[in-house]
DSSP file (Angstrom, degrees, kcal/mol; ACC not computed):
  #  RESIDUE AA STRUCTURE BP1 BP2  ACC     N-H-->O    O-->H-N    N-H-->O    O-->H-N    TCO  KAPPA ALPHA  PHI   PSI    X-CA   Y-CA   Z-CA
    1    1 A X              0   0    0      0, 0.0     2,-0.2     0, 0.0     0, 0.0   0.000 360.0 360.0 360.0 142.4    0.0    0.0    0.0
    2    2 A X        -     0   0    0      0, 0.0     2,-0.7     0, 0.0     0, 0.0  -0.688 360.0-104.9-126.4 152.7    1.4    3.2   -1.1
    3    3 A X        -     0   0    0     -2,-0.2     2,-0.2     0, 0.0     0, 0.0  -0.560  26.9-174.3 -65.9  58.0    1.7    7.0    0.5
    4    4 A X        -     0   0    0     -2,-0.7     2,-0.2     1,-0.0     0, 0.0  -0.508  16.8-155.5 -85.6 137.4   -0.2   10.0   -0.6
    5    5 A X        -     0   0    0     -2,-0.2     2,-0.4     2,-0.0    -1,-0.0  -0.497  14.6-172.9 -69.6 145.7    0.3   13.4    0.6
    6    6 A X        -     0   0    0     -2,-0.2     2,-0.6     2,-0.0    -2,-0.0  -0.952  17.8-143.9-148.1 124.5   -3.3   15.2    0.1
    7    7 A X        -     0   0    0     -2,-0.4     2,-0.2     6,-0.0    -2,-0.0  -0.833  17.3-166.0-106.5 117.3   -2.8   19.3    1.0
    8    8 A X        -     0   0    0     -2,-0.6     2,-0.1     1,-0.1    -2,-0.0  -0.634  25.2-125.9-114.5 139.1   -5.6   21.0    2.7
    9    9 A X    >>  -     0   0    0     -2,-0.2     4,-2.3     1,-0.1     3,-0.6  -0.346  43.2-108.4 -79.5 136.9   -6.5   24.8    3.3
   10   10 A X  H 3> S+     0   0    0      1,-0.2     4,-1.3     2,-0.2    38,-0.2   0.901 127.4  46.4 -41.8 -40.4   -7.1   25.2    7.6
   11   11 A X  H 3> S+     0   0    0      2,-0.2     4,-1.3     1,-0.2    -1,-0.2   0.714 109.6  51.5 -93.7  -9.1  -11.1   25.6    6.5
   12   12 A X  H <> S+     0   0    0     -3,-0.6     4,-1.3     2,-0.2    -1,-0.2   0.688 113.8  46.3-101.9 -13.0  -11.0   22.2    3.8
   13   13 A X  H >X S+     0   0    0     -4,-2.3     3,-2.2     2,-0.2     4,-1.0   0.945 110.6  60.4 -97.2 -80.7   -9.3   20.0    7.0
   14   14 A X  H 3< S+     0   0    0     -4,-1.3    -2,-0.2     1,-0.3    -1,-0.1   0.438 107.4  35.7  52.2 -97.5  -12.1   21.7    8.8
   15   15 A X  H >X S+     0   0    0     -4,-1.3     4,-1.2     1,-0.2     3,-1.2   0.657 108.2  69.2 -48.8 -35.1  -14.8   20.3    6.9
   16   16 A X  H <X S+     0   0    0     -3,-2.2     4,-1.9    -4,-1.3    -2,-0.3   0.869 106.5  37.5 -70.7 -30.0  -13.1   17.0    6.5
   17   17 A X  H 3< S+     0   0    0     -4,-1.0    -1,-0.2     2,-0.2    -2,-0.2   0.213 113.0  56.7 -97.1  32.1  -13.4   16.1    9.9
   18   18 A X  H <> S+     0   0    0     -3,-1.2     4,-1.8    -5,-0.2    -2,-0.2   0.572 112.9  42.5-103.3 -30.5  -16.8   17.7   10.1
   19   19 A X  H  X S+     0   0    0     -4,-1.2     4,-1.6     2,-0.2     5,-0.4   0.970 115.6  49.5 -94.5 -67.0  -17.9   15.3    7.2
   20   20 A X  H  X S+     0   0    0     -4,-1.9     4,-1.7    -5,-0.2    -1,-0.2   0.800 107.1  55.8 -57.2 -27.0  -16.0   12.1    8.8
   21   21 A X  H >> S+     0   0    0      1,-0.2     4,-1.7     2,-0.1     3,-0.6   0.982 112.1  44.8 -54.8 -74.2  -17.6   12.8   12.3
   22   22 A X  H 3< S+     0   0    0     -4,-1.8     4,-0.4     1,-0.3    -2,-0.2   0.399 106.1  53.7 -82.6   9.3  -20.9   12.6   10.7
   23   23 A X  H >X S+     0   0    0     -4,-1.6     4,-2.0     2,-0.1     3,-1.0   0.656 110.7  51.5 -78.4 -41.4  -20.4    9.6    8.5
   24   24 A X  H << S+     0   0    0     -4,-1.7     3,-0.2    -3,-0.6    -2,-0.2   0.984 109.8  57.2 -46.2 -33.8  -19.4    7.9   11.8
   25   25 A X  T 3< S+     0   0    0     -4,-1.7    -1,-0.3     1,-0.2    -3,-0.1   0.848  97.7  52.6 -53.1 -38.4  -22.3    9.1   12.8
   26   26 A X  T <4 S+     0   0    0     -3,-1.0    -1,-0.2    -4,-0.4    -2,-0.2   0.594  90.3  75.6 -77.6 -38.7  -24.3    7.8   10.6
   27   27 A X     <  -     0   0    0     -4,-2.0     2,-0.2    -3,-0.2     5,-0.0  -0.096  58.3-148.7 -76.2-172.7  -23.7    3.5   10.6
   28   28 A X        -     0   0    0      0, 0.0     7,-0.2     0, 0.0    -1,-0.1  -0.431  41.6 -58.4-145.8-151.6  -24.9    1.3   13.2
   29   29 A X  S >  S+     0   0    0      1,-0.3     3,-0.7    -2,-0.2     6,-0.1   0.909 120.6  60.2 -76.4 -51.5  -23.3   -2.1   14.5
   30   30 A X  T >  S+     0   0    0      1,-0.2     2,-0.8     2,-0.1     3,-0.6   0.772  98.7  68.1 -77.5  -3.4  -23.0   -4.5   11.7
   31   31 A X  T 3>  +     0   0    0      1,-0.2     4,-4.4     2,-0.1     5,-0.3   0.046  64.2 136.4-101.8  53.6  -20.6   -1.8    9.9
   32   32 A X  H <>  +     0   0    0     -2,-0.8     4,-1.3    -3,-0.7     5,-0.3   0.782  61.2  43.8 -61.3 -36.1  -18.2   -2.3   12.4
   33   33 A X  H <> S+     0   0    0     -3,-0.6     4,-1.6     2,-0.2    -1,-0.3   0.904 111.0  60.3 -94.9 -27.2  -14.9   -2.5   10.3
   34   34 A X  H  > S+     0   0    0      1,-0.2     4,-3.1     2,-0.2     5,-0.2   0.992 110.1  40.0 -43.5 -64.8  -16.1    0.6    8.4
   35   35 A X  H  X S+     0   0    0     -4,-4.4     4,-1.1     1,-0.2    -2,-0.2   0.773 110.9  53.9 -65.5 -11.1  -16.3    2.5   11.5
   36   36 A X  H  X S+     0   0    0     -4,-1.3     4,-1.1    -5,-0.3    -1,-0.2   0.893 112.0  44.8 -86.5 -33.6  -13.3    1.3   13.0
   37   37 A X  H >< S+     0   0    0     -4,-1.6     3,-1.1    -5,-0.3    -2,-0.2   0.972 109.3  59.3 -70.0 -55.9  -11.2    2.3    9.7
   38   38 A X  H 3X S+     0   0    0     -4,-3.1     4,-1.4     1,-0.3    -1,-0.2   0.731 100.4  62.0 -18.3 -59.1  -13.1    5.7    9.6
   39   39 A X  H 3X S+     0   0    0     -4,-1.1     4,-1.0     1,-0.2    -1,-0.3   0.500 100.8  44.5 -22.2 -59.4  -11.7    6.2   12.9
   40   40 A X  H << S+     0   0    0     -3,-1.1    -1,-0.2    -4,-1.1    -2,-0.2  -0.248 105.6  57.2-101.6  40.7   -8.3    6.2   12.1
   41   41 A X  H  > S+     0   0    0     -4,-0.1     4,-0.6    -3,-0.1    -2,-0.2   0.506 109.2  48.2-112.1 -55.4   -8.2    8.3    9.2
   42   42 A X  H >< S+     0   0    0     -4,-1.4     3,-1.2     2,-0.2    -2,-0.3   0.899 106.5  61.1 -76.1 -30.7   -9.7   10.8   11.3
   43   43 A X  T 3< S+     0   0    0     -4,-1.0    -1,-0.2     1,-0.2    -3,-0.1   0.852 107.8  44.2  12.6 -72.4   -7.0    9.9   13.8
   44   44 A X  T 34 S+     0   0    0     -3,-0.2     2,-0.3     2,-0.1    -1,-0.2   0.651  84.3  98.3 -66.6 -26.4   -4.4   10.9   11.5
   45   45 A X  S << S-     0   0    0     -3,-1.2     2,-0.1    -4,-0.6    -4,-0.0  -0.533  76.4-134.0 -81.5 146.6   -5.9   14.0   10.2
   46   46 A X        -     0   0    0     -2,-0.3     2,-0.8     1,-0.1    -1,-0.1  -0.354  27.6 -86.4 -92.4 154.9   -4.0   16.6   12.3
   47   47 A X        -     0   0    0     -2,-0.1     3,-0.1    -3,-0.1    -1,-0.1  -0.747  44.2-100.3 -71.2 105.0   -5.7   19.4   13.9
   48   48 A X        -     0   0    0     -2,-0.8     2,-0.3   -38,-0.2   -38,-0.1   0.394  48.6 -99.0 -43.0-176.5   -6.4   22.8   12.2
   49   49 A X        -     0   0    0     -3,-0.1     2,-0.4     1,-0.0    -1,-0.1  -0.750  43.0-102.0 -93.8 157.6   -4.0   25.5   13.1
   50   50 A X              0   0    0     -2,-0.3    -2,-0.0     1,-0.2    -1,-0.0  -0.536 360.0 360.0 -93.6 129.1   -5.3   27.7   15.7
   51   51 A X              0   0    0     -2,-0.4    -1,-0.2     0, 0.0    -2,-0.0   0.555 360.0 360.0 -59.0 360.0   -6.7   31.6   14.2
């Protein structure tokens, strides 16, 4: 599996972990390895820099 860099504006990393909270939000039980993967992707996304 291979490495991509993806570069994000403070407000588009913003919205990407507004959008990945509410997918999580969104499944129930049996999509258990979805949400667990979900999870750590937003893990990884770093926090916005502070205004």
């Amino acid at each position: 599996m291979g490495t991509n860099t993806l570069e994000l504006t403070d407000e588009e990393l913003i919205l990407l972990r507004h959008a990945l909270r509410h997918y999580l939000s969104e499944f129930g039980h049996e999509e258990a390895d979805i949400l667990r993967k979900a999870r750590a992707l937003l893990g990884k996304l770093p926090e916005p820099a502070a205004r």
